[in-house]
C-alpha positions in Angstrom: 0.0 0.0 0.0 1.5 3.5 -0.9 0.7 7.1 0.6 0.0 10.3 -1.5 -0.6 13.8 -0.1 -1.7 16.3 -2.1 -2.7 18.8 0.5 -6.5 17.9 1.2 -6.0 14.7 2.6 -3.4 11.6 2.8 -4.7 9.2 0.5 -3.6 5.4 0.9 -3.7 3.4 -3.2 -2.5 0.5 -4.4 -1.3 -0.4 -8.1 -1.5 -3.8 -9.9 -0.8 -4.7 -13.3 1.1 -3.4 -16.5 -0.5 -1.9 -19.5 -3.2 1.0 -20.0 -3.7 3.1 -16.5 -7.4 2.0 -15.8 -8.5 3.8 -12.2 -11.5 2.2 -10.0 -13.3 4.0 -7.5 -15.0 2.4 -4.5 -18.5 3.3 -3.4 -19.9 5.2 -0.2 -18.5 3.3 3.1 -16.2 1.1 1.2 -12.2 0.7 -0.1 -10.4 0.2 -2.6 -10.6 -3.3 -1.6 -13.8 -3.8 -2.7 -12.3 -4.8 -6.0 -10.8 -7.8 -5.3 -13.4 -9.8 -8.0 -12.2 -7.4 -10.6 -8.6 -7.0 -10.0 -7.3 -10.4 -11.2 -9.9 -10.0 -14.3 -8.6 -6.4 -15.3 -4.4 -6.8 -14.2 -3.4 -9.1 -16.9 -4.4 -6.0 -19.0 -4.1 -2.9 -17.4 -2.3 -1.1 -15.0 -4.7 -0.5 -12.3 -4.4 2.5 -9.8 -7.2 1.8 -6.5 -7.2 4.3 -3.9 -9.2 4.6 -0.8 -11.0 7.9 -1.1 -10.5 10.1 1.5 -12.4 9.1 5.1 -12.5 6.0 3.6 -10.3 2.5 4.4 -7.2 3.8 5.3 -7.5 6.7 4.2 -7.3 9.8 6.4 -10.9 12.0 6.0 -10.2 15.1 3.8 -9.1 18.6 5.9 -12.4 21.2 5.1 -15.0 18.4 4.5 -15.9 15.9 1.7 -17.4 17.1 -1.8 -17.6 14.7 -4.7 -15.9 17.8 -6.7 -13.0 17.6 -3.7 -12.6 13.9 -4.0 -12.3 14.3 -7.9 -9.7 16.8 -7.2 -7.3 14.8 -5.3 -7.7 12.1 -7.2 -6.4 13.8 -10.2 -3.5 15.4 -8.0 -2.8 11.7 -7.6 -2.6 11.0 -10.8 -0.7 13.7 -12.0 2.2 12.7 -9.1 2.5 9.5 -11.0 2.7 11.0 -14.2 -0.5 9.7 -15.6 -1.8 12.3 -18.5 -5.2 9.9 -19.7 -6.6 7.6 -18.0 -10.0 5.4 -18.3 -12.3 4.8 -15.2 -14.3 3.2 -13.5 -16.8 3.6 -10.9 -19.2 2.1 -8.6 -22.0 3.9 -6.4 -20.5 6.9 -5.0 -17.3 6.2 -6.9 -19.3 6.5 -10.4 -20.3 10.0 -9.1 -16.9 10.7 -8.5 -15.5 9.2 -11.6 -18.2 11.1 -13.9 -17.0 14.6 -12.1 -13.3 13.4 -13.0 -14.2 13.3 -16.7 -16.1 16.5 -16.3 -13.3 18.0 -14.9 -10.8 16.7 -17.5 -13.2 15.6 -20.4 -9.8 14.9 -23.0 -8.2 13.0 -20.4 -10.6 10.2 -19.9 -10.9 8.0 -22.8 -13.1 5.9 -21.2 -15.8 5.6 -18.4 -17.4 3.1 -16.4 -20.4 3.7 -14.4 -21.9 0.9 -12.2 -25.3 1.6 -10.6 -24.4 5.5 -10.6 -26.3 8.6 -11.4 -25.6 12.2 -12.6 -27.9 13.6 -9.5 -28.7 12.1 -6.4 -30.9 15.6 -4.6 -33.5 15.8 -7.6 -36.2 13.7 -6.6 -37.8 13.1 -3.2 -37.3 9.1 -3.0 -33.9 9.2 -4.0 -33.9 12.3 -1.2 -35.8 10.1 1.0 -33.9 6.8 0.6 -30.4 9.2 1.2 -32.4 10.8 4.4 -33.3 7.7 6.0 -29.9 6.1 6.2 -29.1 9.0 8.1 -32.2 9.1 10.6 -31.0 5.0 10.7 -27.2 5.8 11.7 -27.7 8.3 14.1 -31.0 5.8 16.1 -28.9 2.7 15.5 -25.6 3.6 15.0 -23.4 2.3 12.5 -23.0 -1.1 13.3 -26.8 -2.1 13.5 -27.5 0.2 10.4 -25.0 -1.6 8.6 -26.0 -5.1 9.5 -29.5 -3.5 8.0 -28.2 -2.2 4.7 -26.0 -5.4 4.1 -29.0 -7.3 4.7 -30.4 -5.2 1.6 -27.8 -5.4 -0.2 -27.2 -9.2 -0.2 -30.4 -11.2 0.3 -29.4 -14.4 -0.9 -28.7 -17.2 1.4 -25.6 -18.1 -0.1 -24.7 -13.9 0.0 -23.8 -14.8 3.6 -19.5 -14.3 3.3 -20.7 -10.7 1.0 -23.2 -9.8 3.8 -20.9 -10.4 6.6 -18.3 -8.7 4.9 -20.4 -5.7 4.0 -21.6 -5.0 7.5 -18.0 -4.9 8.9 -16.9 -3.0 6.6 -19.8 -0.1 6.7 -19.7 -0.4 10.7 -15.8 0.3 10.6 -16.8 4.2 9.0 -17.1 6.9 11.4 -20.8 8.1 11.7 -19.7 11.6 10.5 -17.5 10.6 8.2 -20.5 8.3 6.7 -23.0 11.0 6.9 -20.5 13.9 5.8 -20.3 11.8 2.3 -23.8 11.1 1.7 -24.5 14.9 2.1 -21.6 15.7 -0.4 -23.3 13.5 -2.9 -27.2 14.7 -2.1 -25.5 17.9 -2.9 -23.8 17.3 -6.3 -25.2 17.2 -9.4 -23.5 16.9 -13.5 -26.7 17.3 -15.3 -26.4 20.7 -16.7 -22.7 20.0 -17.5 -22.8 16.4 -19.2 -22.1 18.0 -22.4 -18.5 18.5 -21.8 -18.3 14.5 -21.2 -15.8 13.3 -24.2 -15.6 9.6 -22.7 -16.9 6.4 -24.9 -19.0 5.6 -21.6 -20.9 1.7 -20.0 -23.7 2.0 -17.5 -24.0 -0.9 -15.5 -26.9 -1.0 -14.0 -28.6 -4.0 -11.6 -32.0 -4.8 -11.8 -33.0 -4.3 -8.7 -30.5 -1.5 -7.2 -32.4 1.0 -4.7 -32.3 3.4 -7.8 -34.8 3.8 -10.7 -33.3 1.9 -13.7 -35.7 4.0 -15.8 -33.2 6.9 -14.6 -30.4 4.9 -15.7 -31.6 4.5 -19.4 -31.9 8.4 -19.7 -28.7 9.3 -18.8 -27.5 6.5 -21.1 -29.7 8.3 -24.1 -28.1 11.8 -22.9 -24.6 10.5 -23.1 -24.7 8.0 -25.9 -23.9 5.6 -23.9 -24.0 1.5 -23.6 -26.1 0.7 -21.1 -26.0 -3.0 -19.6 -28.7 -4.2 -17.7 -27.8 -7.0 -15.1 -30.9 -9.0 -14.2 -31.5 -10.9 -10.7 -28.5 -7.8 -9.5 -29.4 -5.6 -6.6 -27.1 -2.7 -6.0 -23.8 -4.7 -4.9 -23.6 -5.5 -8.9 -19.2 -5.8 -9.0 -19.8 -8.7 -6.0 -23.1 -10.5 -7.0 -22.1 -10.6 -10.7 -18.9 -10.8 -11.4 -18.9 -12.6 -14.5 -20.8 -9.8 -15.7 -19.0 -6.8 -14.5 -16.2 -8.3 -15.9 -16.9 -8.9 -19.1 -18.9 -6.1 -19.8 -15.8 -3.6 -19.0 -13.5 -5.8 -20.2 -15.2 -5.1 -23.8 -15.4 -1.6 -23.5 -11.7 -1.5 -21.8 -10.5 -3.0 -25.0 -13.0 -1.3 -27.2 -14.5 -5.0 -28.6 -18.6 -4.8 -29.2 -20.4 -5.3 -25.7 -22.7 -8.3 -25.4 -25.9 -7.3 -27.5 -27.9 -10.9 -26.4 -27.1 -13.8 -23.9 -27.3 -14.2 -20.4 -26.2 -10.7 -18.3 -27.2 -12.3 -14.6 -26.7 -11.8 -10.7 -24.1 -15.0 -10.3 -25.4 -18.1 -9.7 -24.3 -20.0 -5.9 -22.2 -22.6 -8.5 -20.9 -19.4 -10.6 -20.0 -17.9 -7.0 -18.4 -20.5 -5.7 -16.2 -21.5 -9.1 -14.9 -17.7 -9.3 -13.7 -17.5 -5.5 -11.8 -20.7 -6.0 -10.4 -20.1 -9.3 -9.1 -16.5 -7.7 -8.6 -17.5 -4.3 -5.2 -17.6 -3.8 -4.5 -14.5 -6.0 -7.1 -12.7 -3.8 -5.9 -13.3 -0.6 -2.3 -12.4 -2.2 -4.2 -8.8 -2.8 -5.6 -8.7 0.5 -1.9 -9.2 2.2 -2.5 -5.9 4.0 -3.5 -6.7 7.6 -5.6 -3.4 8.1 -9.2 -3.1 8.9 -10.4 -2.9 5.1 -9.1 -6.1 3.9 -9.6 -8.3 6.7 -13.7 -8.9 6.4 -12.8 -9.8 2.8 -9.9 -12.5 4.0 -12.8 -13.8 5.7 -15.1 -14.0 2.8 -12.8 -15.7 0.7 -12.2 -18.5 3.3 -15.8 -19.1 3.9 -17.4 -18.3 0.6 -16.7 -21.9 -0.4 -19.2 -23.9 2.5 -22.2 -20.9 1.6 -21.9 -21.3 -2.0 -21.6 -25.4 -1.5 -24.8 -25.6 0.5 -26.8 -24.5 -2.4 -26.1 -27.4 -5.1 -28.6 -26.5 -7.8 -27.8 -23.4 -9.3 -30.3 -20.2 -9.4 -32.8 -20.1 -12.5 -31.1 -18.2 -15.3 -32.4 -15.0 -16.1 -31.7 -13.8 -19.7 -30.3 -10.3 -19.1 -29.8 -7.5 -21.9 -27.4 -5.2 -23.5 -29.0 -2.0 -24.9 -26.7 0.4 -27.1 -28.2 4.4 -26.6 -27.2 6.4 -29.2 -24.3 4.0 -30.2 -24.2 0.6 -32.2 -23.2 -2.5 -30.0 
């Protein structure tokens, strides 16, 4: 794990891989670590650059308070230390906010862009207001290690889910209340919609099924950008853990600038599909993970018991057929 500084905040990153700079960006209460089913997918390829955003894993919270246009900021100052002119990106949650801002910010210098369950406004309508106000009436009555156990519960329903759920609550409990909170204001208050004109990137949407925003909001922004939009069916917001296989392949293609998957089966991973991916990655992950601090450790866990949650379910879940839709640009 390295250290940057660029004046707002010391920022803790890692880098794997040779090839094409490719950055990923975590979500709200998360780390970089939260890659870890991408990561040996992407670093045969690419060199990949994964921070911890600031007040987030091990990284300090920033000095004046968090903004998604702040975060963008020192993430580019990061960048420009190691001498990194273009690079693509991708983001999940929180981190897709952030990563759209960075190729606002910089439209020539992002080639690419990845968005995975991420909007251009969160403050515009009153559920998505609602759903962002009542985590924070939950966290201040519970406290963050009872909301969290809620909102991994949420997140990953699924019996077999039970090494992502157990992982997700640690890791969400671990974030300072006000360090939690102070995010989710920062991204009720920013909005790109009157600036996504400037956006230069050949951009993916990833969006699940089922995530806790409107998919229906998804497809417009994907018709405003001309972007590929990739819907993963059976998903729920956690789309980079409960569908690997298509996260993968689906930024793989536009990484590489092959056609994206117009027909065939875009699903939430099946318990067998689980359970073949954490083996086949298992000892490479925990080689990732080698960092004993606070934001690997729930996922060292995961990857030793993932095996025994997957096993107990023998049949795999019913295939859904799942879709590619190209907005504005040919698949």
């Amino acid at each position: 794990m390295r250290m940057f500084d660029a004046g707002h905040a010391p920022i803790h990153y890692r880098c794997y891989g040779e090839g094409r700079p490719v950055l990923l960006i975590h979500g709200l209460g998360g780390s970089g670590a939260d890659w870890v089913l991408q990561i040996p997918a992407l670093e045969r390829r690419f060199r990949l650059i994964v921070p911890d955003l600031p007040g987030c894993g091990a990284s300090a919270p920033p000095r004046g308070g968090c903004s998604v246009a702040g975060f963008a900021e020192t993430l580019w100052s990061l960048l420009d230390d190691l001498n990194v002119r273009q690079t693509d990106i991708v983001g999940f949650s929180m981190g897709g906010a952030v990563a759209l801002e960075m190729a606002l910010q910089r439209p020539a210098a992002v080639p690419r862009l990845a968005l995975i369950n991420s909007l251009a406004t969160y403050g515009d309508q009153w559920r998505k207001w609602m759903y962002a106000r009542s985590w924070g009436v939950l966290i201040r009555l519970l406290g963050m290690r009872r909301a969290a156990r809620i909102f991994a519960a949420g997140l990953f329903p699924q019996p077999w889910q039970q090494a992502f759920r157990d992982r997700a609550e640690a890791v969400v409990a671990a974030v300072p209340a006000a360090s939690y909170l102070s995010m989710s204001r920062a991204l009720e208050k920013w909005e790109a919609i009157d600036r996504l004109d400037r956006l230069q990137s050949r951009t993916l949407i990833i969006a699940a099924e089922h995530d806790h925003t409107p998919l229906a909001e998804k497809q417009a922004l994907a018709i405003r950008l001309g972007a590929f939009l990739v819907v993963v069916h059976g998903s729920r917001h956690g789309t980079p853990f409960d569908s690997s296989a298509a996260t993968n392949s689906s930024l793989i293609a536009l990484l590489t600038d092959r056609p994206l998957l117009a027909c065939g089966r875009l699903a939430c991973d099946s318990p067998t599909r689980a359970q073949a991916e954490f083996l086949r990655i298992r000892s490479r992950a925990l080689e990732l993970l080698g960092d004993d601090d606070d934001c690997v450790l729930p996922w060292r866990a995961s990857c030793e018991s993932v095996r025994s949650g997957a096993a107990a379910q023998n049949a795999p879940s019913t295939a859904v057929r799942g879709s590619a839709i190209a907005a504005g640009r040919p698949v």
